[in-house]
Every structure is written in structure tokens, then in C-alpha cells.
C-alpha positions as CSV (number, residue, x, y, z in Angstrom):
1,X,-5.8,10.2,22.5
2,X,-7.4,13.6,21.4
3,X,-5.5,16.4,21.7
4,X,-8.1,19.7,23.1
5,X,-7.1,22.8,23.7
6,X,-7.8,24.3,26.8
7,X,-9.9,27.1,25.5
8,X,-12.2,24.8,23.9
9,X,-12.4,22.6,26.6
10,X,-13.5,25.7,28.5
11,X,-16.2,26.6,26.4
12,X,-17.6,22.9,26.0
13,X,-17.8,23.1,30.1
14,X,-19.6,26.7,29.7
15,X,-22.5,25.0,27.2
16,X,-22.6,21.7,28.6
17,X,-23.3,23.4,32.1
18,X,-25.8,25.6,30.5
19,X,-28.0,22.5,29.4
20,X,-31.1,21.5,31.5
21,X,-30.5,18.3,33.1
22,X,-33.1,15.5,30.7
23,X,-31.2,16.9,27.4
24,X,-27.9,15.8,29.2
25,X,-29.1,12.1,28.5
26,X,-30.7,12.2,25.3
27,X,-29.0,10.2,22.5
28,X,-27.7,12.3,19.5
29,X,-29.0,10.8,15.8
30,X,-26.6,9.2,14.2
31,X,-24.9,11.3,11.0
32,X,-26.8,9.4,8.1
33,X,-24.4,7.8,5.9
34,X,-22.0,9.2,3.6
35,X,-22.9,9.1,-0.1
36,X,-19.2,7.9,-1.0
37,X,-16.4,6.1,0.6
38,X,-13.6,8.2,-0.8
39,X,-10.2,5.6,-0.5
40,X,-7.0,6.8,-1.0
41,X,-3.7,4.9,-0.9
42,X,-0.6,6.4,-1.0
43,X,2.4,3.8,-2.2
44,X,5.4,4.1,-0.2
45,X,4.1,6.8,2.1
46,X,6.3,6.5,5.5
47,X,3.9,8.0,8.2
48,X,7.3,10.4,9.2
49,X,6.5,12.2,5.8
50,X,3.9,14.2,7.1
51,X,5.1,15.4,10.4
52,X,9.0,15.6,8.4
53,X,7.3,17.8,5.1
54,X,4.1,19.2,7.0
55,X,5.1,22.8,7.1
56,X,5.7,22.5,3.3
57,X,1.4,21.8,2.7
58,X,-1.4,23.7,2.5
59,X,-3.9,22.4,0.8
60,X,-4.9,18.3,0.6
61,X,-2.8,16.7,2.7
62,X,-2.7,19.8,4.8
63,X,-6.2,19.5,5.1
64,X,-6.5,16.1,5.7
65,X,-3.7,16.6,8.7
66,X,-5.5,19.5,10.2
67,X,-9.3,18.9,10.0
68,X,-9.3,14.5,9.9
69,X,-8.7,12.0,12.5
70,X,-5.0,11.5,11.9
71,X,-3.9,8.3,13.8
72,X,-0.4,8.9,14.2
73,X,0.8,5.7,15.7
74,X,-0.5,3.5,13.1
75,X,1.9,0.2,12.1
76,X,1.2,-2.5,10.2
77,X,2.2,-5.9,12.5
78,X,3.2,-7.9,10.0
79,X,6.5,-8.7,8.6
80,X,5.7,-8.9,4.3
81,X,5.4,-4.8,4.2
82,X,5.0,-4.8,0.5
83,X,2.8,-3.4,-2.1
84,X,0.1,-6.6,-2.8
85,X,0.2,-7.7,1.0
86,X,-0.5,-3.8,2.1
87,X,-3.2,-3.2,-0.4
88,X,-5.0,-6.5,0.1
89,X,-5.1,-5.4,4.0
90,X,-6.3,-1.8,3.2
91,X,-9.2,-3.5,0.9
92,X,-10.1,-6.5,3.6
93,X,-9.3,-5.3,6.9
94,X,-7.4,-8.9,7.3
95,X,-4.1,-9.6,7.5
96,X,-1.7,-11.9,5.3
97,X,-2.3,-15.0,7.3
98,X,-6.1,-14.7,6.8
99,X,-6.4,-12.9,2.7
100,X,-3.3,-15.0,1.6
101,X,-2.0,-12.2,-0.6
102,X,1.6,-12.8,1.1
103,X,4.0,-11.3,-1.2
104,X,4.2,-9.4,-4.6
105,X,4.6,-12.5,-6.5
106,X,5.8,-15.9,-4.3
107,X,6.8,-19.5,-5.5
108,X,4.2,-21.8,-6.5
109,X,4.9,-25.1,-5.4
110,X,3.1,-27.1,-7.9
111,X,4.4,-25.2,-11.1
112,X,8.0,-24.7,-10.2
113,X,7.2,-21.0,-11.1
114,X,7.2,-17.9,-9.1
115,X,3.4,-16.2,-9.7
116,X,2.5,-13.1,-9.3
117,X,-0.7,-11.9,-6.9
118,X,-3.0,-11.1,-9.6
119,X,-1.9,-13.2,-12.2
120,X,-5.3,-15.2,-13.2
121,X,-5.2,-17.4,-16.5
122,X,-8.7,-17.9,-16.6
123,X,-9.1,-14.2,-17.0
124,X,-8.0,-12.3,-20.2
125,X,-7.1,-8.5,-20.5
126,X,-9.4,-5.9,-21.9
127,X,-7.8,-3.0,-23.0
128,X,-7.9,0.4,-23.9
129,X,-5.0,0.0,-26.3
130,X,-2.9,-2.6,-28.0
131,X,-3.0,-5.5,-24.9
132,X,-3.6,-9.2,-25.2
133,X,-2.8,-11.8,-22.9
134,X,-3.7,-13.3,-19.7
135,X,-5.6,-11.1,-16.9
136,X,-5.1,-10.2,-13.7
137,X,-8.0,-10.6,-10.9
138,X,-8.1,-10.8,-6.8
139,X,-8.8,-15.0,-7.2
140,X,-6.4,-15.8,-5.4
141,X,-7.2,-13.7,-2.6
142,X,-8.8,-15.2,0.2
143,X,-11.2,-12.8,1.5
144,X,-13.5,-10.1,0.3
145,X,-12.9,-6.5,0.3
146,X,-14.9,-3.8,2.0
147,X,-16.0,-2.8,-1.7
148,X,-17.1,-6.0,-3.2
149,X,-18.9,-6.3,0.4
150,X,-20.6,-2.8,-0.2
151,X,-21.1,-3.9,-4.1
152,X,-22.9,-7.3,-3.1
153,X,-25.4,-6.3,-0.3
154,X,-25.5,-2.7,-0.4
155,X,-25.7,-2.0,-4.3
156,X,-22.6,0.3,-4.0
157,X,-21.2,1.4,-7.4
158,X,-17.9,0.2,-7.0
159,X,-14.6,1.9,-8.9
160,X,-10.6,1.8,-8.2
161,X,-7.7,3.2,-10.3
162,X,-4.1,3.1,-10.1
163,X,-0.6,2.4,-12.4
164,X,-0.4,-0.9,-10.6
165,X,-2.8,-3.4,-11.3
166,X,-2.1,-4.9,-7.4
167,X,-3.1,-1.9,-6.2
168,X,-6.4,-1.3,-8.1
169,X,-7.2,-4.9,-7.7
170,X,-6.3,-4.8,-3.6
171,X,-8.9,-2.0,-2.8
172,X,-11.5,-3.4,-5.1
173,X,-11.3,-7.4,-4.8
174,X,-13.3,-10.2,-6.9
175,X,-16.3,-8.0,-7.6
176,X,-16.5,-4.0,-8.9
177,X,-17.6,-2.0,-11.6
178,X,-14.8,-0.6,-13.1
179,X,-11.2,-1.6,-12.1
180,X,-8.8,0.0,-13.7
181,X,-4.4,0.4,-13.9
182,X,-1.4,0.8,-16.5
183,X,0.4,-2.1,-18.4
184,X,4.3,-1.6,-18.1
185,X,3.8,-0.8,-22.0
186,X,1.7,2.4,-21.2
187,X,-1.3,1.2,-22.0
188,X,-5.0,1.2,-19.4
189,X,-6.4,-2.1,-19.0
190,X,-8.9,-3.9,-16.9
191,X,-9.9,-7.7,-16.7
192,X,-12.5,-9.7,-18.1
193,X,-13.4,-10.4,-14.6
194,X,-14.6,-7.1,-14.1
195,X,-15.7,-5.9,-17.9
196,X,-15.3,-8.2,-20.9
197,X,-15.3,-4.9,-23.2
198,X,-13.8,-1.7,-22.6
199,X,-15.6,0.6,-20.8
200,X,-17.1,3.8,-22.3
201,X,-16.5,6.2,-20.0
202,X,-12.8,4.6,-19.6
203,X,-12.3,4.8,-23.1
204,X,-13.3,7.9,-23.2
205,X,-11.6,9.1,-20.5
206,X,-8.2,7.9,-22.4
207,X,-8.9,9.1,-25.8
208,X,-9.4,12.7,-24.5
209,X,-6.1,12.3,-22.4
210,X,-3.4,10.2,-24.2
211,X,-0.2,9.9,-22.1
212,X,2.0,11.4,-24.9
213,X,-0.4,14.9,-23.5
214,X,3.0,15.3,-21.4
215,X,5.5,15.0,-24.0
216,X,8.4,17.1,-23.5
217,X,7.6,18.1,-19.9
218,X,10.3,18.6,-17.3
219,X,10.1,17.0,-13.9
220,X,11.2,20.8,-11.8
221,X,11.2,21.9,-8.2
222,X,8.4,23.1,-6.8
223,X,10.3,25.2,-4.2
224,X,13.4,26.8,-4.2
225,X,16.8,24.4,-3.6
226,X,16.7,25.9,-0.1
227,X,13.5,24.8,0.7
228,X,15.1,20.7,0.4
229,X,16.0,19.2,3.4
230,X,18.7,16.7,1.9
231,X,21.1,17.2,-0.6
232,X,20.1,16.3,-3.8
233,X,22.2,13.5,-5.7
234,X,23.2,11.7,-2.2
235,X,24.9,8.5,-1.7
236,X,23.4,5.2,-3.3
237,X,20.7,7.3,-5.2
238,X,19.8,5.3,-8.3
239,X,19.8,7.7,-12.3
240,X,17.1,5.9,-13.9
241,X,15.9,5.5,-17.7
242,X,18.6,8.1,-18.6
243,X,18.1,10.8,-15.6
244,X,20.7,11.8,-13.4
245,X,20.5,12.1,-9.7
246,X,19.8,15.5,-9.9
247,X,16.7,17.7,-10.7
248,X,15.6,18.4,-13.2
249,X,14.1,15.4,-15.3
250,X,12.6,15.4,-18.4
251,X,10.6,13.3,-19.6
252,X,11.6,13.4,-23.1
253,X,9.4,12.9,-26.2
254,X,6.8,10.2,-26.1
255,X,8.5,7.9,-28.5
256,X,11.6,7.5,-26.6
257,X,11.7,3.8,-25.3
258,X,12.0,5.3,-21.7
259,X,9.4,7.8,-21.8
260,X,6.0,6.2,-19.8
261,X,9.2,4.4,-17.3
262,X,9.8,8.2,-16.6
263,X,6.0,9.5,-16.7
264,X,5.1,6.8,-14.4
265,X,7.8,7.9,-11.5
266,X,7.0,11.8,-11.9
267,X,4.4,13.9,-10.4
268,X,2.3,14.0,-13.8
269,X,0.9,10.4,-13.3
270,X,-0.3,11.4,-10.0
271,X,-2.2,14.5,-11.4
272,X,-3.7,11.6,-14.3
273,X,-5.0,9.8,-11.7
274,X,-6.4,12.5,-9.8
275,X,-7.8,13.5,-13.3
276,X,-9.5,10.0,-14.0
277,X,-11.2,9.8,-10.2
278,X,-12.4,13.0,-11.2
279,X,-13.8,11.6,-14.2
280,X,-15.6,8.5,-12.8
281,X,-17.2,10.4,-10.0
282,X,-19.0,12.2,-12.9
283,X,-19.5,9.6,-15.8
284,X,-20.9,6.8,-13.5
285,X,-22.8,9.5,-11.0
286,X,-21.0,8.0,-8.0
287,X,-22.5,9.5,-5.0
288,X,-25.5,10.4,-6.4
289,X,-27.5,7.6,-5.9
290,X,-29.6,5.5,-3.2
291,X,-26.6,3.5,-2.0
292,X,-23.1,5.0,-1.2
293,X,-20.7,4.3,-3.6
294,X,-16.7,3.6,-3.0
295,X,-14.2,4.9,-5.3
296,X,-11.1,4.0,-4.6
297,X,-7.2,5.6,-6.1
298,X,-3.8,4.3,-5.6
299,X,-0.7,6.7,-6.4
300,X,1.9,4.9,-7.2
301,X,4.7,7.7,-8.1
302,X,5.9,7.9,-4.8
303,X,7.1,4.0,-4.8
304,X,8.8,4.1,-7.8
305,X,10.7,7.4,-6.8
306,X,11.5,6.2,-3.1
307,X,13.0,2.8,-4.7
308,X,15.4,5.1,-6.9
309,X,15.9,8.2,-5.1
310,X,15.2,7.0,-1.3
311,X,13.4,8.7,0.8
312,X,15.9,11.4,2.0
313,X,15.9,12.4,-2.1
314,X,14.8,16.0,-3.4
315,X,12.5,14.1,-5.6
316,X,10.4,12.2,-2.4
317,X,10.1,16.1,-0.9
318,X,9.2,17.6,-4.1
319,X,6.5,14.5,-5.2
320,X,5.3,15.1,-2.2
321,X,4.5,18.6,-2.0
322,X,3.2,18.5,-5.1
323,X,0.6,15.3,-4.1
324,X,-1.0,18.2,-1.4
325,X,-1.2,20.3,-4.2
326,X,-3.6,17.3,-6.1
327,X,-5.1,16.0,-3.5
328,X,-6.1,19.6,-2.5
329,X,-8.0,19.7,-6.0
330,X,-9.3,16.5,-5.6
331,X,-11.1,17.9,-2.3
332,X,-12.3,21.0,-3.5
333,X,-13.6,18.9,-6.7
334,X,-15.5,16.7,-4.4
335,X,-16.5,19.5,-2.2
336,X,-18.2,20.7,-5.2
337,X,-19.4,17.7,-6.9
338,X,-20.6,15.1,-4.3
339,X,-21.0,17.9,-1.6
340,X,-19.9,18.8,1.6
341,X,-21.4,16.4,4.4
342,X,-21.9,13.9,1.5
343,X,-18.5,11.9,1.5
344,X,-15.8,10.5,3.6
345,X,-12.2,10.2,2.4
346,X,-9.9,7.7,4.6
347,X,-6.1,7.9,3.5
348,X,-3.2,5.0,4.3
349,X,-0.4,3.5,2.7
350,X,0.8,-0.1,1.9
351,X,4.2,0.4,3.2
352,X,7.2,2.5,3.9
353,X,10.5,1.9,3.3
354,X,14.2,2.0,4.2
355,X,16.4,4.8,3.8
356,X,19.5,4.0,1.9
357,X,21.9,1.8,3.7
358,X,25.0,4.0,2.5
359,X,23.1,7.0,4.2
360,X,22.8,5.7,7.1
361,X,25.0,4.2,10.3
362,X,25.1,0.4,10.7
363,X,23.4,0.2,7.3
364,X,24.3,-2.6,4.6
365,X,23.6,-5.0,2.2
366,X,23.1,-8.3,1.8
367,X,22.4,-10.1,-2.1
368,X,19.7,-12.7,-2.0
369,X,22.0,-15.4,-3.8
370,X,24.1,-15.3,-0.9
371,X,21.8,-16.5,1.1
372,X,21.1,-19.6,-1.0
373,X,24.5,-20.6,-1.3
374,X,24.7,-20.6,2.4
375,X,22.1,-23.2,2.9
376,X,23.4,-24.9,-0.2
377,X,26.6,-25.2,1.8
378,X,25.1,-26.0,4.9
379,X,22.8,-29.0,3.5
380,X,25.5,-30.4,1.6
381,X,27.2,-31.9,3.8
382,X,24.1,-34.1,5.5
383,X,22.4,-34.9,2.2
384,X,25.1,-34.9,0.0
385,X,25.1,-32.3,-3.4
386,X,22.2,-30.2,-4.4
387,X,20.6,-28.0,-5.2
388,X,18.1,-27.2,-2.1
389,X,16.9,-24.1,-2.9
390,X,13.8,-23.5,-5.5
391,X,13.5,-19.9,-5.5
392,X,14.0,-16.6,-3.0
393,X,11.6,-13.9,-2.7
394,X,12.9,-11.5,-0.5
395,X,12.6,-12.6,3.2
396,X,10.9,-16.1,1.9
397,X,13.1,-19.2,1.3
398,X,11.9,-21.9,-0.9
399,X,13.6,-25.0,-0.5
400,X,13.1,-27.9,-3.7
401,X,10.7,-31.1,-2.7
402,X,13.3,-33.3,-1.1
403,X,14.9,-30.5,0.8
404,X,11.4,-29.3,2.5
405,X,10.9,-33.3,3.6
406,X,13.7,-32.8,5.4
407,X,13.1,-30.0,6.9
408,X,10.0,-31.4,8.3
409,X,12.0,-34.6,9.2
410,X,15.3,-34.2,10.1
411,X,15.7,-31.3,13.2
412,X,19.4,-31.5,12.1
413,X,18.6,-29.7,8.5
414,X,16.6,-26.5,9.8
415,X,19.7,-26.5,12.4
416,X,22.6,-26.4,9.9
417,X,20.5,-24.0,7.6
418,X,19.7,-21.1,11.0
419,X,23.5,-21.7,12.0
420,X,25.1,-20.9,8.4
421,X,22.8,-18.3,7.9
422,X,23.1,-15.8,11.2
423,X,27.0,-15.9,9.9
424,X,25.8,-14.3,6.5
425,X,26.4,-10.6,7.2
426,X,22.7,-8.6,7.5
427,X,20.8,-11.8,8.8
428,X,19.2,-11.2,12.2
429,X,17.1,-14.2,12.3
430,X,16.1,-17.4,11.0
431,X,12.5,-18.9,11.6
432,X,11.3,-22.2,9.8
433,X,7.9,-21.2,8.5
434,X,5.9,-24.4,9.8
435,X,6.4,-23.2,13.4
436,X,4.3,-19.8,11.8
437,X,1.1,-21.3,11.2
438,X,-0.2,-21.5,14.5
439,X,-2.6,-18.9,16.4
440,X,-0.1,-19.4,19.2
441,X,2.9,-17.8,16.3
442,X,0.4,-15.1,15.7
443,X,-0.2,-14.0,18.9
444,X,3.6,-14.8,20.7
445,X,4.8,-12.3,23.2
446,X,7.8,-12.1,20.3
447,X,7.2,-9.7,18.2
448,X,9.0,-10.8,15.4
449,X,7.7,-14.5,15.4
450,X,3.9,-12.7,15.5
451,X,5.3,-10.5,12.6
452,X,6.2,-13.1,10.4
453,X,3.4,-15.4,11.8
454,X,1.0,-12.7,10.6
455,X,2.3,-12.5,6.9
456,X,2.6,-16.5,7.0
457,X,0.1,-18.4,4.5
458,X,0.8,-22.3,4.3
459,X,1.7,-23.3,0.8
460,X,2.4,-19.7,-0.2
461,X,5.0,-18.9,2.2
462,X,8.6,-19.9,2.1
463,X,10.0,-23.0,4.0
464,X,12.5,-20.8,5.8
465,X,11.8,-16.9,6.3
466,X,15.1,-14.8,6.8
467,X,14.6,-11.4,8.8
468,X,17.3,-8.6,8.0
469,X,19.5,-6.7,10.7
470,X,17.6,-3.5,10.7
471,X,18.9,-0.8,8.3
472,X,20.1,-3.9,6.2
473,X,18.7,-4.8,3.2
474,X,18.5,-7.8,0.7
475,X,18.7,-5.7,-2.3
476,X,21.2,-4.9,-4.5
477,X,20.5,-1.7,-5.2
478,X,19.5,1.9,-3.9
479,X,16.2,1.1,-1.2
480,X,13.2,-1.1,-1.0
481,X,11.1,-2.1,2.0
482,X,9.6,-5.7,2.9
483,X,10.7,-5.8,6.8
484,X,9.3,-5.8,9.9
485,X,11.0,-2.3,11.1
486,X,9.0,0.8,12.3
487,X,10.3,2.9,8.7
488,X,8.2,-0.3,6.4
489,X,5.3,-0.4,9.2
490,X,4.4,2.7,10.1
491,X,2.1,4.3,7.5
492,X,-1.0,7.1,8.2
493,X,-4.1,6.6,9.1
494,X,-6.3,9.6,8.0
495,X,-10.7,9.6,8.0
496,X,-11.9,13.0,6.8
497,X,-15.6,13.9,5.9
498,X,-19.2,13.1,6.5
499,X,-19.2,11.7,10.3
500,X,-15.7,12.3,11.2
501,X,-14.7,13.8,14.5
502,X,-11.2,15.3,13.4
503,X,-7.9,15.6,15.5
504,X,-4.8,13.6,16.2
505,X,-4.7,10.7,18.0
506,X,-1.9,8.4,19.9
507,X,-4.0,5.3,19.8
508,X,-2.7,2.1,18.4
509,X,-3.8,1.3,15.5
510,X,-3.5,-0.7,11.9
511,X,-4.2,0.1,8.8
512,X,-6.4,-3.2,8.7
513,X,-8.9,-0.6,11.1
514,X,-9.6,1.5,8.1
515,X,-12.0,-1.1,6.5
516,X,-13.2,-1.9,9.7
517,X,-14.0,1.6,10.2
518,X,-15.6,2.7,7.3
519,X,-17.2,-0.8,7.2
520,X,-18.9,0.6,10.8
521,X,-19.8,4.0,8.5
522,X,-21.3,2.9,5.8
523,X,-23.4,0.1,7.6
524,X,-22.3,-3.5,6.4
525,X,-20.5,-6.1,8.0
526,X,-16.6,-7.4,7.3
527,X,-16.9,-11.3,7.8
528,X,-13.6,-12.2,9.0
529,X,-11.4,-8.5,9.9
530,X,-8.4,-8.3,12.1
531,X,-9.2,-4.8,12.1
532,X,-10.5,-2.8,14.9
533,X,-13.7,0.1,14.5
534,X,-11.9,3.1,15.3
535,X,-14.1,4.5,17.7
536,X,-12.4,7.9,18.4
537,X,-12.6,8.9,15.0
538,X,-16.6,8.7,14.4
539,X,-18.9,11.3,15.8
């Protein structure tokens, strides 16, 4: 729903009455398409963030808020809410289920190994500093993207960038022209898949802006301490790579081992992101040609500071204000550069995330090797000694060969493994992931068997999928997300720009409608979304 003010529902009745009857009927052209799709994904964003922190913006995100369509009930449905899953979603306009990126990384049956998203052996890196090794690409994801859809029938020039590779490859999928993220040794990279030699504008882009540029800068408040709405070195809050809980942080000299851990959780890698968009818009012309282009920019600072601060920390508030401050340049730089009218900007996220159980009523903990040894000692007694368990990723079980036969075999083993398990403290549910691959799991009246039906991708998927009490997590330490409660689904939904009809609305919505949106904008066709068009936000 649309929220109007009275007055200008007043004048609107004053004009419309004033029209002669004939121009009352006659269709209005259609906004000719944008000149670039503008995709920005914010890591970790919960959608409370910009309702909690609002009256601290006033420039990008405050613009965004104000003149976009801000969808303000948007959820993701599904119960993996973590970084490759989200991302693959954003870029596809499918769910889990359907694109097959379920997890992070998940246990690969065949090898005995857990593998990560990306991770592509056929592929080899190319980078723009001392790498070697095997590359990353989107092979084993299951559906195209928006982009490589735009890229393949529209001639789109297509572009992403982020510090994660999952990220950068999730928006821009198995075909673009220049994909590009941050090895965890500090160094840019891309895959063969997408260039087999550095690219020169990349390279270029690098050699003028070396990370050690912010050598010896300190990570300060942007406002005054008052200003916070949480205290700053609360309970659970993590001191990483040598920081304290408490502001400030440096980030040291460049040769210290810790120094691109602490660039890459500060503001400054946002602004050298913003930086690099910047520079591809103008070395590769995007938006300046025949077709429209899609650029596409993951900030992923705001993850790695919610998993160590949480998201009641100083450092969440400040990151954020000080994103509104870049994406506000970021605007004015494409206001200038591509024009006004000439490009449309949607914003999401790939997740939220928990606040810290200690901070928190009815919060806890639960370590993932105590659920293993639960089924361990549940199965034991029926099939005699172990082990049963191959591997745990998160809310995903992996039981060995033998152990999965009976599972499918024997309704007496999925029964002793739910029993032991609801008695581990923090375990809500237990669902037996063959019962998840229906469409009749993926559209149940339950939401949590849709949730996890919806993230559920035979062979990837774990035998047995374990859902956390709410405010529990199966982490060790400080916060993380992966759940199917409203603070890991609910994430913004923002179109701005060229064909936009701005204001805030209470329709349902996921962020798998954002491809399906500007898929409806820029004129092609997504073969297999679960997303919706997003008709309130066009014009």
C-alpha cells in the first residue's frame, strides 16, 4: 500500500477533474528504458536498520528511503538466510530449491568434502596480485541471473564487485564482463571464466589505489557518543584481530598480519568499493551505450562487523551512517555521470541476523557438535557403534552412507534421531529432508516446513535439517544468522530511478521480486522466477 497525503490527493482530484473526458482514457507511453540497472546489496542489512537509524541519514540511504519505492515488509521465505543463498536469489529471482545455491559451502556426497558455492576446479584465478590456485564461478548454480540474461540477449555490459567472491559471483552468474572481489590475502581477483587475463581498467584501478592507501587510519565515530543508541562494548561482543570492543579501531600499518582482516570490517572498504563502481561506470562507458548495462556492488563490511559486534554495537550504527554518507556520493556521481532519468538503482540484502543471545531474553546457545553426538547416541543403540554423522553445516545434518540408508529404510532411525534431538537445549524442530522435496513441502500451510522446503536442494541438502528455538543460535560465538526468524528474513526492498513511482509500501514482498522487477524494466524475460513484478513500484 501507498501511503498519500491528503493534500496531494486533493490536488490530483483538482487536475484529474479539470481533464476533458477522451484524455481520461488515453494510455500514457511507457518511460523508455533505463540506461543502467544500478544493483546494490547490502550484507547483513536487517530491514529494522533503516526505520531504527533513519533520523541519523541524509544523504544515500536517506534518499533512497524518501524518494524510492521502499517495500517495507519484504522477507525472504526461506529457511538457509545466508550470504551465497541470499545473493544467488537477488541475482535469479529463484529460490534455493530452484538455483541450488543452498548454503555457503555444504557436504558433497561424492567427495566426502564440504565445498564451497563457488569453488570451480575447472576454473583458475586471475589476479591482480600474487594469486594462484583454483577459481571460483556460478557452475554450480542452477539458473541464470538477471545479468547474464541481460548480457546474452540484450548485449548488456555486464559488471559486479564486492570483498566476497559469493557475492560478486551471485549478482552476476555464469556469464559477465568483469566480475570482480578480494582474496582473504588482500589481493583483487577474478576467474578465468569471466577473463583469462587481468583486466585493464581493473588493474588500473588497483595500481592507482593499493589497499595499504589506508595505512594507519583509525576506525572513529562519526557522531558524538550520545548520538549511539546502545552502549558500546555490550555483552558477547567479539575484539577481533587485536581491537577491543570499544571505538576506536585502528587499523594499524599495512604490514601487520591483521591489517586487510581489519580494513575489510571498517567503513574504508565500503568507500573502495564505492570508488571502484565509480571507476567501471567510466572505463567501460556503462550506460552509454545502445543496450542498458547492469552494474552490480556488494558491501560486505556490514557482515563482518554484525558477526563481531552484533547488531545492537556502536560499530553497526556508525558503519551504517557512514554507508548513507557513500552511497549518497555514489548517487550524486551517477546523477552526474549516467544522468538523471538515465538509471535505476534497486537496493536489498542477503540476510539479517540475530542479535546476541546474551543481550537478549530467552536467548542461548547451542554448539553444532552437540548435536552430532546426540544422534550418534541415539543411532547407537539400533545399529550398533558409529559414527553416523559426515559433516554439520549449520541447520543441515549429513549423515555417513549407511546411516542415510537407514534413514530412508527404517522409520525407527529418523524417530530416535527427532526424539534425542528436541531434548538438546535450543532445538525447536527436527524435519528429515526427503519429506522437503516436494511442491506439496514448498507450498504447506506450515511455515516452517515451506521454509526449509524452499532452501531444500536434493543431494545438496542435509539428511536431517535442525531449526533453532528462536533467539538461539548454533554458534559458538558473538552472532550469526541462517534461520528462518523475521530478524534473518526481513531485508529492504528499495527501486529508485528512471521509471520508479516512489513511496512506501506494506505489500508482501521478496527479495526474489527485485529481479523480477527490473527484469519487467529493462524488457527481458527470467525463465524460471519465484519472484513476483512489483507492480506498485513502476510508473
Amino acid at each position: 500500500m501507498v501511503r498519500v497525503r491528503p493534500m496531494a490527493l486533493a490536488i490530483a482530484f483538482v487536475v484529474f477533474s479539470a481533464l476533458p473526458g477522451p484524455a481520461r482514457l488515453t494510455a500514457q507511453p511507457r518511460p523508455a528504458k533505463p540506461k543502467l540497472v544500478v544493483f546494490i546489496a547490502v550484507d547483513q542489512m536487517r530491514a529494522d536498520y533503516l526505520e531504527r537509524y533513519g533520523a541519523l541519514f541524509s544523504k544515500g540511504l536517506h534518499r533512497l528511503t524518501r524518494d524510492g519505492a521502499w517495500f517495507k515488509r519484504s522477507a525472504y521465505p526461506y529457511l538457509n538466510t545466508v550470504t551465497c543463498p541470499g545473493h544467488s536469489t537477488l541475482g535469479t529471482g529463484a529460490f534455493p530449491y530452484k538455483h541450488g545455491m543452498v548454503l555457503n559451502q555444504w557436504f558433497d556426497r561424492e567427495s566426502g568434502k564440504l565445498v564451497t558455492c563457488n569453488e570451480d576446479h575447472s576454473a583458475t584465478e586471475v589476479g591482480y596480485g600474487n594469486v594462484s590456485g583454483p577459481g571460483d564461478s556460478a557452475n554450480r548454480m542452477l539458473v541464470p541471473t538477471l545479468a547474464e540474461i541481460m548480457h546474452r540477449t540484450a548485449k548488456a555490459r555486464v559488471v559486479t564487485m564486492s570483498i566476497k567472491a559469493r557475492s560478486a559471483i551471485g549478482l552476476a552468474g555464469h556469464q559477465a564482463d568483469s566480475v570482480t572481489w578480494l582474496d582473504e590475502r588482500g589481493a583483487w581477483e577474478t576467474s578465468s571464466v569471466y577473463s583469462k587475463t587481468p583486466l585493464p581498467w581493473v588493474t588500473a584501478f588497483i595500481k592507482g589505489n593499493p589497499l595499504t592507501r589506508d595505512s594507519g587510519k583509525v576506525w572513529q565515530r562519526s557522531l558524538p557518543e550520545s548520538r549511539y543508541q546502545f552502549v558500546d562494548d555490550a555483552l558477547g561482543e567479539g575484539k577481533p584481530n587485536g581491537w577491543s570492543n570499544r571505538f576506536p579501531h585502528p587499523l594499524g600499518n599495512a604490514q601487520d598480519a591483521a591489517y586487510v582482516a581489519r580494513w575489510i570490517q571498517s567503513p574504508f572498504s565500503n568507500d573502495y568499493l564505492e570508488e571502484m563502481a565509480e571507476a567501471g561506470i567510466e572505463s567501460l562507458r556503462l550506460g552509454k551505450g545502445a543496450a542498458t548495462d547492469f552494474l552490480g556492488v556488494s558491501f560486505s563490511a556490514l557482515d563482518v562487523v554484525g558477526h563481531t559486534f552484533g547488531p545492537r554495537s556502536h560499530e553497526v550504527q556508525d558503519l551504517l551512517v557512514r554507508l548513507d554518507a557513500t552511497l549518497g556520493r555514489f548517487l550524486n556521481y551517477l546523477d552526474e555521470n549516467v544522468g538523471v532519468g538515465n538509471y535505476v538503482v534497486a537496493m536489498s540484502a542477503d540476510h539479517g541476523v540475530a542479535d546476541i543471545p546474551e543481550q537478549v531474553p530467552k536467548g542461548g546457545r547451542q554448539e553444532s557438535q552437540a548435536i552430532a553426538s546426540a544422534v550418534e547416541a541415539a543411532l547407537e543403540p539400533l545399529y550398533g557403534k558409529g559414527p553416523f554423522v559426515a559433516q554439520n553445516a549449520y541447520t543441515d545434518l549429513y549423515l555417513t552412507p549407511d546411516a542415510a540408508a537407514k534413514l530412508r529404510t527404517d522409520g525407527k532411525a529418523f524417530k530416535a534421531i527427532a526424539d534425542a534431538l528436541l531434548k538438546v537445549s535450543g532445538v525447536a524442530r527436527v524435519l528429515k529432508g526427503s519429506d522437503l522435496a516436494s511442491p506439496a513441502a514448498r507450498t504447506s500451510k506450515d511455515t516452517q516446513v515451506r521454509a526449509a522446503a524452499l532452501s531444500y536442494y536434493p543431494g545438496r541438502s542435509g539428511d536431517i535439517i535442525v531449526i533453532p528455538k528462536e533467539n538461539w543460535l548454533l554458534a559458538a560465538n558473538v552472532t550469526t544468522h541462517g534461520t528462518l526468524y523475521p530478524y534473518d528474513q526481513r531485508v529492504p526492498v528499495i527501486f529508485y530511478g528512471a521509471g520508479i513511482h516512489g513511496g512506501e509500501r506494506a505489500d508482501a514482498s521478496t527479495p526474489a521480486d527485485v529481479a523480477a522487477t527490473l527484469a519487467a524494466i529493462v524488457g527481458v524475460t527470467l525463465p524460471s522466477p519465484d519472484g513476483q513484478v512489483l507492480k506498485s513500484a513502476l510508473r
